[in-house]
C-alpha positions as CSV (number, residue, x, y, z in Angstrom):
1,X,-5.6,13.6,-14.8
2,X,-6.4,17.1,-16.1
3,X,-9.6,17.6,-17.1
4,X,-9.9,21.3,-19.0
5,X,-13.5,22.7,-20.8
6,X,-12.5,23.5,-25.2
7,X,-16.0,24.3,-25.9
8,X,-19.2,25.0,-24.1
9,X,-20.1,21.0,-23.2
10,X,-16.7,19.5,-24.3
11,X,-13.8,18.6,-22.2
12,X,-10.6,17.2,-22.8
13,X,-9.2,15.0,-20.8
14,X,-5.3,14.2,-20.2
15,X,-5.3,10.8,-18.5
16,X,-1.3,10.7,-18.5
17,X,-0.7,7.1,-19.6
18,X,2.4,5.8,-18.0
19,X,3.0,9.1,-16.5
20,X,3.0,11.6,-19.4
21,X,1.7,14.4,-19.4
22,X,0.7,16.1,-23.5
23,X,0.5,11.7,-25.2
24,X,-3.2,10.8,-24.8
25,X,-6.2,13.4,-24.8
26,X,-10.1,11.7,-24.3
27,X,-13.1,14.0,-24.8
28,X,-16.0,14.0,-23.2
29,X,-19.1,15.2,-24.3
30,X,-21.6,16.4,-22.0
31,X,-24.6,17.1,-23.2
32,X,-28.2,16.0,-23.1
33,X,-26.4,12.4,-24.0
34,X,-23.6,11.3,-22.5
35,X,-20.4,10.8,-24.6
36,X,-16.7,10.1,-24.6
37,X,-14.1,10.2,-27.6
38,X,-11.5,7.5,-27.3
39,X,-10.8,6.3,-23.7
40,X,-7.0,5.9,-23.9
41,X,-5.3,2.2,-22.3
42,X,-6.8,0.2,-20.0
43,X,-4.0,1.5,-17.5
44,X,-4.9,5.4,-17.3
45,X,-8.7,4.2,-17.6
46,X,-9.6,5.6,-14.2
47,X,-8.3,9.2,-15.0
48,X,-11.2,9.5,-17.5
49,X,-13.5,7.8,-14.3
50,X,-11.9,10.4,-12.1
51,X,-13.1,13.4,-15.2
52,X,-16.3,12.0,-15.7
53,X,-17.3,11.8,-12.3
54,X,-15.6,15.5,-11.5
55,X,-18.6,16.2,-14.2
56,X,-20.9,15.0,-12.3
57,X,-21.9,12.0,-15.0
58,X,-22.6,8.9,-13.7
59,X,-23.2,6.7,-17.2
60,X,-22.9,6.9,-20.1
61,X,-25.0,6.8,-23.9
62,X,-21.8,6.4,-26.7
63,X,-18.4,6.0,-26.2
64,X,-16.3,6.7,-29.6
65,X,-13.5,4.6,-30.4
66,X,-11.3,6.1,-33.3
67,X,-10.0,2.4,-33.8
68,X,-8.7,-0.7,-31.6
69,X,-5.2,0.6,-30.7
70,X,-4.5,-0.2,-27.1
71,X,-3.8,3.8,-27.0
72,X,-6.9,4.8,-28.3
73,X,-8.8,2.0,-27.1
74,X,-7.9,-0.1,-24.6
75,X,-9.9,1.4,-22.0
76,X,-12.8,0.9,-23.6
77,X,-14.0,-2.2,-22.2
78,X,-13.6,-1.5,-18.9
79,X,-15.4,1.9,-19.2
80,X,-18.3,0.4,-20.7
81,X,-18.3,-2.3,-17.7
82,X,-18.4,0.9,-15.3
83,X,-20.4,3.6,-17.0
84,X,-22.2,1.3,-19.7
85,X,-23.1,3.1,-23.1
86,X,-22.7,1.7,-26.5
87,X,-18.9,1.5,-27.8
88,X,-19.1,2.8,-31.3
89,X,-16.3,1.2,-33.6
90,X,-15.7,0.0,-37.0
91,X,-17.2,-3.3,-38.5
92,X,-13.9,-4.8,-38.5
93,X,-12.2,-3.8,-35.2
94,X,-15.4,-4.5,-33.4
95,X,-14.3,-8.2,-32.8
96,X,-11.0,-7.2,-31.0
97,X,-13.1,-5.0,-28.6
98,X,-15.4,-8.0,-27.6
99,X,-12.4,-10.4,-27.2
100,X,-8.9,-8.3,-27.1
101,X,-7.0,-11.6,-26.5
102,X,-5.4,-12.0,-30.2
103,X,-5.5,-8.1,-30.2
104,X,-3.5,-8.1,-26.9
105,X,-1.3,-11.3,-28.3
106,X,-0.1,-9.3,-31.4
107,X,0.3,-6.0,-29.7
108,X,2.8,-7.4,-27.2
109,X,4.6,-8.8,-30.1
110,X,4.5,-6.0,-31.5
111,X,6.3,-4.0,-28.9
112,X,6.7,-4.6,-25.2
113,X,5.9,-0.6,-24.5
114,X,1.9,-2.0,-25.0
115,X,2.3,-4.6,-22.4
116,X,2.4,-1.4,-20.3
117,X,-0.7,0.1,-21.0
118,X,-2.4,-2.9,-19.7
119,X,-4.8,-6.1,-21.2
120,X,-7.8,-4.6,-22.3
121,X,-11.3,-6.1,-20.8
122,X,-13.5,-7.7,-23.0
123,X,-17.0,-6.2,-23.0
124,X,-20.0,-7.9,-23.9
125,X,-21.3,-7.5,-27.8
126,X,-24.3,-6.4,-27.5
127,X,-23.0,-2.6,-26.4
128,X,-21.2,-3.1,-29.8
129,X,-22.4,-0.5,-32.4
130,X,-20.7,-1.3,-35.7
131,X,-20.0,1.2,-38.3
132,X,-19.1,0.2,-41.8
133,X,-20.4,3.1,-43.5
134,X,-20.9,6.4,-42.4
135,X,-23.4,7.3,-39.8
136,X,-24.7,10.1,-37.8
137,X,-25.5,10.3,-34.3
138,X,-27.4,12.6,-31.9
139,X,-26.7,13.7,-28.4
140,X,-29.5,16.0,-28.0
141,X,-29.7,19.1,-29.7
142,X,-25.8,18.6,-31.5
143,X,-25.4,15.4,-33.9
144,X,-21.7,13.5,-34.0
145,X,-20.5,12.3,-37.7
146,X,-19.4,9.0,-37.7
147,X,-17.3,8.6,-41.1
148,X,-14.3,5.8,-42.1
149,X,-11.3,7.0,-42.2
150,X,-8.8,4.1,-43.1
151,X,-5.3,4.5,-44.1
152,X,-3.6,4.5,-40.5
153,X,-5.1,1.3,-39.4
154,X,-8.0,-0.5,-42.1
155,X,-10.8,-0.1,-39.0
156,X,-10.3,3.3,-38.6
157,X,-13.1,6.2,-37.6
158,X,-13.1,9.8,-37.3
159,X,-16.1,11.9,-35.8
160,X,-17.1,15.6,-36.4
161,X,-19.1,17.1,-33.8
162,X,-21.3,18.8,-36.6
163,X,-22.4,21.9,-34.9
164,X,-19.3,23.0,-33.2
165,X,-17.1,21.8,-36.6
166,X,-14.7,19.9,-34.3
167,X,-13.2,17.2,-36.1
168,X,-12.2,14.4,-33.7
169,X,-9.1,12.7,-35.8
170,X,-8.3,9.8,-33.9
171,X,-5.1,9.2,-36.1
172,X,-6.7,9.5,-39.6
173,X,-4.6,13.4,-39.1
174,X,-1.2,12.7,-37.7
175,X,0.2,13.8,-34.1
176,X,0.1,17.6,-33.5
177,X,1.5,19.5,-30.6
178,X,1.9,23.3,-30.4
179,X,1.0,23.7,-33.6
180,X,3.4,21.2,-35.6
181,X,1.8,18.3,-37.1
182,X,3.3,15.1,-38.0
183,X,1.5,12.0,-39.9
184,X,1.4,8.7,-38.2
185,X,2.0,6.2,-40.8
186,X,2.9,2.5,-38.7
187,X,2.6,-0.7,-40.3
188,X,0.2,-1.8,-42.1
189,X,-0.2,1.6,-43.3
190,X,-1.6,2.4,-46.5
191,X,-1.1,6.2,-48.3
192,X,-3.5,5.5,-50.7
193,X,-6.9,4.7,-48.3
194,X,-4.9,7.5,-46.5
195,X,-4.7,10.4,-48.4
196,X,-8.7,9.9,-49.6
197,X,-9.5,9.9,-46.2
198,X,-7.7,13.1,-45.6
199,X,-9.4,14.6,-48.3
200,X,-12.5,13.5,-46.8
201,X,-12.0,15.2,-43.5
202,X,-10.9,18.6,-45.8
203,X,-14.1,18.4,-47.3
204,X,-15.9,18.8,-44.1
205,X,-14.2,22.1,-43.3
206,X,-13.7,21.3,-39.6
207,X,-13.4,24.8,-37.3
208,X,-11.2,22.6,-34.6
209,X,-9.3,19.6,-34.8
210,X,-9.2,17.2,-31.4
211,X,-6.3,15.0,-31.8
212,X,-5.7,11.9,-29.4
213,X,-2.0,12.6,-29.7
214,X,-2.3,15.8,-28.2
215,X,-5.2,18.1,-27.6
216,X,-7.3,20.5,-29.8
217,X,-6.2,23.3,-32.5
218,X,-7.9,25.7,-35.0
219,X,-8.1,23.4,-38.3
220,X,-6.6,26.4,-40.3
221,X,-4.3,24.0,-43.3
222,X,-3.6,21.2,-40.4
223,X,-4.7,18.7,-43.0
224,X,-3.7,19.9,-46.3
225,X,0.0,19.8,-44.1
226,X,-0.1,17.1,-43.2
227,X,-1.3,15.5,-46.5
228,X,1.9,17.0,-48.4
229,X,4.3,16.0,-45.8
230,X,3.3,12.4,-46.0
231,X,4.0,12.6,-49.6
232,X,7.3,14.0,-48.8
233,X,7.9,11.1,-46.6
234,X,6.8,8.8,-49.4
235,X,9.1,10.2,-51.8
236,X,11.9,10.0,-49.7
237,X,10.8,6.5,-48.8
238,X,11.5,5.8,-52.6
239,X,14.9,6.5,-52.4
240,X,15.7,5.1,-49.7
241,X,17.2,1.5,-48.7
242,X,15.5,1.3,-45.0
243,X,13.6,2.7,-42.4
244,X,16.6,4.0,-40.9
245,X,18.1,6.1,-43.7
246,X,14.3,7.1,-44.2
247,X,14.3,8.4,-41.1
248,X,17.7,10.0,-40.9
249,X,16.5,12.0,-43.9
250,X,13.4,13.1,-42.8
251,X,14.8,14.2,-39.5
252,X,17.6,16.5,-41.3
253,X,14.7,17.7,-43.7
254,X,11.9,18.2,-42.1
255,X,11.6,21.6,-39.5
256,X,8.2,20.5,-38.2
257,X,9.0,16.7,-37.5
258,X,12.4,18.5,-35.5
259,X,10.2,20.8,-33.4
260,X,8.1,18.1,-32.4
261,X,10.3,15.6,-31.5
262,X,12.2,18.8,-29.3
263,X,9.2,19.0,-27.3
264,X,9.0,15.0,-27.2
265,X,12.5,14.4,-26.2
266,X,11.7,13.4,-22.5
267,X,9.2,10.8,-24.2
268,X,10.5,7.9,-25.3
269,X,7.1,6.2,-26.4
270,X,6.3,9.3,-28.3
271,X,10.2,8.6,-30.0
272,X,9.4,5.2,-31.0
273,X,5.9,5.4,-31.9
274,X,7.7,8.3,-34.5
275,X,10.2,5.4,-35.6
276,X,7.4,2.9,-36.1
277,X,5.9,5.1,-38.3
278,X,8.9,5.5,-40.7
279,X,9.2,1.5,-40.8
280,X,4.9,1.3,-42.4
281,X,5.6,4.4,-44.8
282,X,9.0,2.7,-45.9
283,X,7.0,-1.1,-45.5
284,X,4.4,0.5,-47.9
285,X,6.2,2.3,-50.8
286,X,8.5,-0.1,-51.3
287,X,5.5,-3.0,-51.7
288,X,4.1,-0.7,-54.3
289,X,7.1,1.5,-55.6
């Protein structure tokens, strides 16, 4: 675990799932309310135990789930069960956090690297808080944005903390590291519910951006980037006959995706989670294309 402090009353939290280090930030949020921002798998859980109680906070008022990924997410039960607080998610992934076993079923099926991160707990529904339009929140003196955000996954949420303009993306803004963004576009993605949603968050005019995948940056033109190289994936996607040769063209064309899968190459979940990505852009412009 490293827990470091972005912003007066916000910390990120690496909780190193399966052992690396830069995959999966959490934020906490310590103010006169007690929140955190995605929790990570059920199986680096007690890393964000480990930072909240280095904090000195004992329970909980909200925890933020972006959407029901087992990356994002599948900690969330089990934090709740420890720290309580009311697990804020979207109308239709709330389900999934109640009962994860079909979520947990398809997941494994999916790909055996989630059988890894561990079954997440169910929790019981009344700490659900479900969002199907867009909400506000106070912790205190500073109020969290709760908007939709679908595209990457249809029960997707993204959160601005309002008064410090930090945008908490989930993955409704791709994968950055070091500066070099990428969009994460698995099955069943959608570029359509996509791209409005990113145009949503550019309204907003977020200072900071906290990504899941990995850590916090200055907003500067992270979205509008990452917005034209989804298109650029898309129209590649068009002329191309698979995911593979989608992603062999990408890879000789794109600088940014190169650089970030340099600083990946010791992470082989990062690699595939990059691959699965090309299979939902390719799935989804050539249902529609």
């Amino acid at each position: 675990m490293k827990l470091v402090e972005i912003g007066d009353g916000v910390y990120q939290v690496d909780v190193k799932p399966l052992g690396y280090e830069n995959l999966i930030s959490c934020y906490i949020l310590d103010f006169e309310k007690k929140a955190v921002v995605e929790t990570g798998p059920k199986s680096s859980v007690h890393s964000l135990f480990d930072a909240l109680k280095e904090l000195g906070i004992i329970s909980l008022d909200y925890i933020f789930i972006s959407h029901v990924h087992l990356d994002h997410a599948g900690g969330a039960g089990t934090l709740a069960n420890e720290f309580g607080g009311k697990i804020v998610c979207h109308g239709r992934g709330a389900k999934h956090v109640v009962n994860p076993e079909r979520l947990w079923k398809a997941s494994v099926e999916f790909s055996e690297i989630n059988r890894l991160y561990e079954k997440p707990d169910p929790v019981d529904e009344t700490r659900i808080v479900k969002i199907d339009q867009d909400s506000e929140f106070t912790l205190g003196d500073l109020s969290i944005k709760v908007m939709r955000t679908e595209g990457h996954a249809p029960h997707h949420l993204s959160f601005l903390l309002k008064e410090k303009g930090i945008l908490f993306s989930g993955d409704s803004a791709g994968m950055c590291i070091n500066g070099n963004v990428i969009p994460t576009t698995p099955s069943p993605f959608n570029l359509e519910e996509w791209t409005i949603s990113v145009k949503r968050m550019i309204e907003l005019s977020p200072e900071h951006i906290a990504y899941t995948h990995f850590g916090m940056y200055e907003a500067d033109n992270l979205l509008e980037r990452v917005l034209s190289m989804a298109e650029r994936w898309a129209e590649i996607a068009s002329k191309s006959h698979d995911p593979g040769e989608l992603s062999k063209s990408v890879k000789e064309s794109d600088p940014d995706l190169r650089k970030f899968m340099e600083f990946y190459s010791y992470c082989d979940v990062m690699i595939e989670w990059i691959d699965y990505g090309f299979a939902g852009m390719f799935e989804y412009v050539k249902e529609r294309w």
